[in-house]
Structures are given as structure tokens and as C-alpha cells.
C-alpha positions in Angstrom: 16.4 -6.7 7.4 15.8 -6.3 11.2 12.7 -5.5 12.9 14.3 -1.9 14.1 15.5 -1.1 10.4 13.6 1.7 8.2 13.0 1.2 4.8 13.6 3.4 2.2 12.7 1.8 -0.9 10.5 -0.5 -2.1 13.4 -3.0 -3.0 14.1 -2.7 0.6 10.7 -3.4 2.1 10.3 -6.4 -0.2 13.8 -7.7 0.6 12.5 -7.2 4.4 9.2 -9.0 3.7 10.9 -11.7 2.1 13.2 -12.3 4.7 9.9 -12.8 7.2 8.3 -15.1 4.5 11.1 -17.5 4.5 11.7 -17.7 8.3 7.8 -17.7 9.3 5.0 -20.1 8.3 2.6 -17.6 9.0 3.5 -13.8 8.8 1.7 -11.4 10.4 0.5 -7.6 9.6 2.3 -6.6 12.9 5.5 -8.8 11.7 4.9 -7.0 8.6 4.8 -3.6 10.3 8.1 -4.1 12.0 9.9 -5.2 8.6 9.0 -1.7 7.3 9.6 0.3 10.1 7.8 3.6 11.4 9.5 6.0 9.1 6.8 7.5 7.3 3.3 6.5 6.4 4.1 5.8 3.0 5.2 2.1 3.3 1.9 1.5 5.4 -0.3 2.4 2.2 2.0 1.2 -0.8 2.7 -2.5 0.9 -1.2 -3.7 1.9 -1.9 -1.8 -1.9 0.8 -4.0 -3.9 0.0 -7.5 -1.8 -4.0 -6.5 -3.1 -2.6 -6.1 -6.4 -0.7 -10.0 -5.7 -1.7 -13.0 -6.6 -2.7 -12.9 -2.7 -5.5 -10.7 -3.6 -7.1 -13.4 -4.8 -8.3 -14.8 -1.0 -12.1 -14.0 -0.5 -12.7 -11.1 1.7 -8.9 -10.4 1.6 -9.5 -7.2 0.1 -11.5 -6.1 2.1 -9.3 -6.6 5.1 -6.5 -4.5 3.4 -9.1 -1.8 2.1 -10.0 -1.8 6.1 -6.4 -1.7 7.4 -5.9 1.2 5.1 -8.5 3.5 5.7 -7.4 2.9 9.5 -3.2 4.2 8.3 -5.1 7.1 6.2 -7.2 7.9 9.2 -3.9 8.5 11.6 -2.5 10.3 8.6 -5.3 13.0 8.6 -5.0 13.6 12.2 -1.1 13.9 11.9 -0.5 11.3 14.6 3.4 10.3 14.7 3.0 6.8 15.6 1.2 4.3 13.6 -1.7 2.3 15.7 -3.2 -1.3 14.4 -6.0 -2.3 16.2 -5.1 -5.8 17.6 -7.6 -8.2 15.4 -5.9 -6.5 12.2 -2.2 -7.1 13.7 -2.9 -11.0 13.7 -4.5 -11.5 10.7 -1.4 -13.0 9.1 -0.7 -15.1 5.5 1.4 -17.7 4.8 4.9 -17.2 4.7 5.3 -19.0 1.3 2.5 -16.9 -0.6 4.2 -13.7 1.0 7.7 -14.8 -0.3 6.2 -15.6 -3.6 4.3 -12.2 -4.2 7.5 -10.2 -3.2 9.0 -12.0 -5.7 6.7 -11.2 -8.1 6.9 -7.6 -7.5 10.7 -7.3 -7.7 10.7 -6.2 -11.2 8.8 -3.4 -10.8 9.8 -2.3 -7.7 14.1 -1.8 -9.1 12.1 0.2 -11.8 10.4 1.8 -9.7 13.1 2.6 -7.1 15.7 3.7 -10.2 13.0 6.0 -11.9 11.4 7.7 -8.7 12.9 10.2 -6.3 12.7 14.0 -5.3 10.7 15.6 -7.6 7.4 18.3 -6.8 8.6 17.0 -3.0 6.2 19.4 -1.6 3.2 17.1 -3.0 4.5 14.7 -0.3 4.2 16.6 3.2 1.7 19.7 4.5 -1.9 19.6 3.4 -0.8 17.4 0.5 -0.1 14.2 3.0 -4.2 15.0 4.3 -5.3 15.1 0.9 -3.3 11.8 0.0 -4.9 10.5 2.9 -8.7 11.5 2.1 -8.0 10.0 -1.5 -7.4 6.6 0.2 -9.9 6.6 2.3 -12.5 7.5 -0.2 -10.8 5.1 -2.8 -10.8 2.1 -0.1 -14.8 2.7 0.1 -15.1 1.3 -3.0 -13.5 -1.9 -2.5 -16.1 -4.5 -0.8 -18.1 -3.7 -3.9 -15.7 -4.5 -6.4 -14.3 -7.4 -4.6 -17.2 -8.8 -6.6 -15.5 -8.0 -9.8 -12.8 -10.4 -10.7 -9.3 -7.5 -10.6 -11.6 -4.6 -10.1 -10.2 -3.5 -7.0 -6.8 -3.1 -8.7 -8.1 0.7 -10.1 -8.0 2.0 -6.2 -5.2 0.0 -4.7 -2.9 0.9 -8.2 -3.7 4.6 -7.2 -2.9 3.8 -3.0 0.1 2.4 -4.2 1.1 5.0 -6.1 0.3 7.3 -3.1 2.7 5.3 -1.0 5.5 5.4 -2.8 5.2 9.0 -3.2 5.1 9.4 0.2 8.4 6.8 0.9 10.6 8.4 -1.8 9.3 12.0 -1.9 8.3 12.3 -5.4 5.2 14.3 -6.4 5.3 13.0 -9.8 4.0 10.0 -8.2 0.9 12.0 -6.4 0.0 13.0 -9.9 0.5 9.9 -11.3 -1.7 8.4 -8.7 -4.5 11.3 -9.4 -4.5 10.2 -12.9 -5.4 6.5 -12.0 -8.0 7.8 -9.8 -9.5 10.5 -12.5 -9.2 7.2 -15.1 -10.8 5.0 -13.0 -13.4 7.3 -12.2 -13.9 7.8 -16.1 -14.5 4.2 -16.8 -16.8 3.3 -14.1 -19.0 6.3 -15.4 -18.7 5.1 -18.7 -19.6 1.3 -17.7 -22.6 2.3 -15.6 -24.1 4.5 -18.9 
């Protein structure tokens, strides 16, 4: 996949990603950005929200970064800007092209599933207000990440429900926006019930 193509699926971004991962030692989140193109916001939430979810999630303070570079996509998203911005410190921080080929592996599974089983349903979830409330979920969900870095996989309850997001937002399904609310409603429900 080029730097100029768009995706629009998550097969596709992941065949792009892997394609960077194989010809780069070290693959940046502005290599990354180009693999996925500018289409929609969508890719810019599910991709950092699936790598979290990675065995790459595992680096110390990783998270953290992605929760960051998130919250900065869901920011532009509220203020309906066209164009994506990354600020230039979060554009280098790059991973190794290996681990980056290896988690896109990992995710191909899911992601034909995914790409088969997903697709214009409740579309009107995915644009208007809806996109600003998608956006104010992330941003609030992504709070909640350098604490539960602490937590071996706890992280996984927010960036499962970015992800979700995402995806609605690449493939125009609102079944996805719901599905994503009920992650964030279940999460919610079980940290309550672990902090009683």
C-alpha cells in the first residue's frame, strides 16, 4: 500500500502497516499515519487502540503515549477540523518494524471477521453530533489509562471500546457505536464493582 492510498478496512490498514514493518527497522507514527491515509478519523482511533491491545502494549509507558496520541485525534474530531495534526514529538516516536509486523499479524484474524461482519448499518451513529460524542467518549476513556497502565491488561477495557469507535467510524456501522457503549457501560460496571 502507498503512502497516498486510503484505507477502507481494517484488512487494508494492517496489510499497509505490514508492508512498513517489513521495509523499516523502525516505523514511525507519521509513517504510520501515511499508511492509513486521511480519509476519516476512524483509522486514527481503531489503529493506536488495537496496537494497545498488541503484544506491543506491553512497553512501559507505551500506553500512555497511545492514550495521549488519542485524546489529541479525538480533540481535532470535536472541533471538526478536516486535517489531522500530530504534534512533532508524537510523529517520531516510532517501534520496531519487526514487533509492528508481528502484531498486525496477530490481528488478522479478527480484523477479516471484522471486515466481513461490519458495514452500513444505524450509519447516522457515524457522522453529525454522533462523531463529537464518539470523540468525548475517547477522550474521557483515554483519562483513565496512565492509571491502569499499573494493572497488568487493564487498559484493554477503554482501548477495546476506542477501537470499536474506530471502526465504526471507517466502515460506517452504528452497530459498532453501540457495541463500543456497551464495553464502556461494562467497564464502568466492573470497576464500580471492584472498588466496593
Amino acid at each position: 500500500m502507498s503512502g497516498t492510498t486510503e484505507a477502507h478496512s481494517l484488512g487494508e490498514i494492517l496489510d499497509g502497516l505490514a508492508e512498513q514493518g517489513r521495509e523499516q527497522d523502525q516505523v514511525s507514527v507519521d509513517d504510520m499515519k501515511k499508511a492509513v491515509g486521511q480519509r476519516s478519523y476512524g483509522p486514527f482511533l481503531l489503529v493506536p487502540a488495537l496496537l494497545e491491545m498488541s503484544p506491543i502494549g506491553g512497553i512501559p509507558g507505551l500506553p500512555t503515549v497511545i492514550a495521549l496520541l488519542i485524546v489529541i485525534v479525538a480533540v481535532q474530531m470535536l472541533l471538526g477540523r478536516d486535517h489531522l495534526w500530530i504534534p512533532g514529538f508524537l510523529g517520531r516516536r516510532s517501534v520496531e518494524g519487526e514487533r509492528l509486523e508481528k502484531a498486525t499479524d496477530k490481528m488478522r484474524g479478527i480484523a477479516g471477521w471484522a471486515d466481513r461482519l461490519f458495514h452500513g448499518r444505524l450509519t447516522f451513529m457515524t457522522r453529525g453530533i454522533w462523531v463529537r460524542i464518539i470523540a468525548l467518549l475517547c477522550i474521557l476513556l483515554c483519562l483513565t489509562v496512565p492509571g491502569l497502565e499499573l494493572i497488568p491488561f487493564a487498559s484493554t477495557f477503554p482501548m477495546a471500546a476506542i477501537a470499536l469507535f474506530g471502526m465504526a467510524l471507517l466502515v460506517g456501522d452504528g452497530l459498532l457505536v453501540l457495541l463500543g457503549l456497551a464495553v464502556v457501560i461494562g467497564g464502568g460496571i466492573f470497576g464500580l464493582t471492584r472498588l466496593v
